[in-house]
Residue frames as a rotation matrix with the C-alpha (Angstrom) as fourth column:
UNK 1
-0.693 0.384 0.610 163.81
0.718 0.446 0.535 139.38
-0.067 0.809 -0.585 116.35
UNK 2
0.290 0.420 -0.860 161.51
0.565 -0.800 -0.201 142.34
-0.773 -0.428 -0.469 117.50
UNK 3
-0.251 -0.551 -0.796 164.26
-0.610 -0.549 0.572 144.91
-0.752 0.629 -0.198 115.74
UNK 4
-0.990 -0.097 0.099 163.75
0.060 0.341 0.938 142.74
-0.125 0.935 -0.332 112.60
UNK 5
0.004 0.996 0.086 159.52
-0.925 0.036 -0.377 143.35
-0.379 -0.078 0.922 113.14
UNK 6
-0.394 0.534 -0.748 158.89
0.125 0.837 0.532 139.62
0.911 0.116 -0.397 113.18
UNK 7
0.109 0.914 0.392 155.78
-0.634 -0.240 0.735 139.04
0.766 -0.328 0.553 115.31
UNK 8
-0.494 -0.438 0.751 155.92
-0.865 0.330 -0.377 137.45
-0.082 -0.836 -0.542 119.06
UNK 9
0.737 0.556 0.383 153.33
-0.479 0.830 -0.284 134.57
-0.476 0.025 0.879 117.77
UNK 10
0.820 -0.518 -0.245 156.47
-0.160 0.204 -0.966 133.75
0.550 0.831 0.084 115.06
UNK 11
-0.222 -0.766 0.603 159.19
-0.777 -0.234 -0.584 134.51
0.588 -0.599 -0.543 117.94
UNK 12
0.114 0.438 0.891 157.31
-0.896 0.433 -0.098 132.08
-0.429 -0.787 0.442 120.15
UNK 13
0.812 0.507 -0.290 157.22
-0.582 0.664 -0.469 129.49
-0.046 0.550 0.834 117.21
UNK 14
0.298 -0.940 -0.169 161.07
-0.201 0.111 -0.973 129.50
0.933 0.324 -0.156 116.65
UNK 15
-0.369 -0.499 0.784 161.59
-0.871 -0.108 -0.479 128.99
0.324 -0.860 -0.395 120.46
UNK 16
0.223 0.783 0.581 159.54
-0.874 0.425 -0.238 126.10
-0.433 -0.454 0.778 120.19
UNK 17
0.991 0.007 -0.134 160.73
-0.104 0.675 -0.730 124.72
0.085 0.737 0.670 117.95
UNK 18
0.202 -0.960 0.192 164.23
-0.673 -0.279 -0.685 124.98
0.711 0.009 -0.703 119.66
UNK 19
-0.711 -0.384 0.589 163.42
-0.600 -0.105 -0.793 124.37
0.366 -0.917 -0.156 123.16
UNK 20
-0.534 0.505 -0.678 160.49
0.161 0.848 0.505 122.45
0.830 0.161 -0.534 122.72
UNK 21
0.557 0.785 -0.271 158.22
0.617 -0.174 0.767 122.65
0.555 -0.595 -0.581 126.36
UNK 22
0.117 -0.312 -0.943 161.06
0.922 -0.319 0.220 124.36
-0.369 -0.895 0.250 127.84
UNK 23
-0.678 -0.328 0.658 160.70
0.619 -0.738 0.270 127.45
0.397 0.590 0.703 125.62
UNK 24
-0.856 0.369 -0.361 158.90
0.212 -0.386 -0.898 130.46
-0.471 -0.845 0.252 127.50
UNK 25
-0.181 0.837 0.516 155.40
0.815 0.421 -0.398 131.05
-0.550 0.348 -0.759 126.85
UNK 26
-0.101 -0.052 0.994 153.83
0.824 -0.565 0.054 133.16
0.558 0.824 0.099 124.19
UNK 27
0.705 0.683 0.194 152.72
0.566 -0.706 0.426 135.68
0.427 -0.190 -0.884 126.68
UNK 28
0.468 -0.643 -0.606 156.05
0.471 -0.398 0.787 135.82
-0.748 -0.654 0.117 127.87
UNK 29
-0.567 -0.429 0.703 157.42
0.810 -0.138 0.569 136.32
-0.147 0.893 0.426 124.26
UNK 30
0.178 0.601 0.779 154.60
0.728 -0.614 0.307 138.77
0.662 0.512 -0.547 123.91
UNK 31
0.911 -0.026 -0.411 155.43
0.345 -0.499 0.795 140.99
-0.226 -0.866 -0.446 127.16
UNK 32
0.173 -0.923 -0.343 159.08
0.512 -0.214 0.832 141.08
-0.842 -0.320 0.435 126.03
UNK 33
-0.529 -0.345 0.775 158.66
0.848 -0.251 0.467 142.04
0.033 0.905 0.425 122.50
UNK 34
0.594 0.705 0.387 156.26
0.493 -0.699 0.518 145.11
0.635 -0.117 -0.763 123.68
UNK 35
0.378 -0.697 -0.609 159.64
0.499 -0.401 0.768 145.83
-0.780 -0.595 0.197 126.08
UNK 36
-0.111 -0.755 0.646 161.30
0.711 0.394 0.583 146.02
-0.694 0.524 0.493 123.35
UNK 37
-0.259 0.290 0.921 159.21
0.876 -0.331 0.350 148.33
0.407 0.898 -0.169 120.95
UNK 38
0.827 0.561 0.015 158.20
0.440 -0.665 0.603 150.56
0.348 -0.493 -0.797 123.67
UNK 39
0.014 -0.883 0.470 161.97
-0.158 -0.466 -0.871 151.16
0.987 -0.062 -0.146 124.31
């Protein structure tokens, strides 16, 4: 979702809304999308 620039606060929302408490946390969502862009 990164590669599509949607934001890790959005990325974080949609996993929540999947996985409910088991969905990783935003900071983790935020650490991986910054993998991502930084390459």
């Amino acid at each position: 979702r990164t590669a599509l620039h949607i934001g890790p606060i959005a990325i974080h929302n949609e996993l929540h809304t999947v996985f409910g408490d088991e969905a990783p946390s935003l900071r983790t969502v935020q650490r991986g999308s910054k993998w991502f862009h930084d390459g």
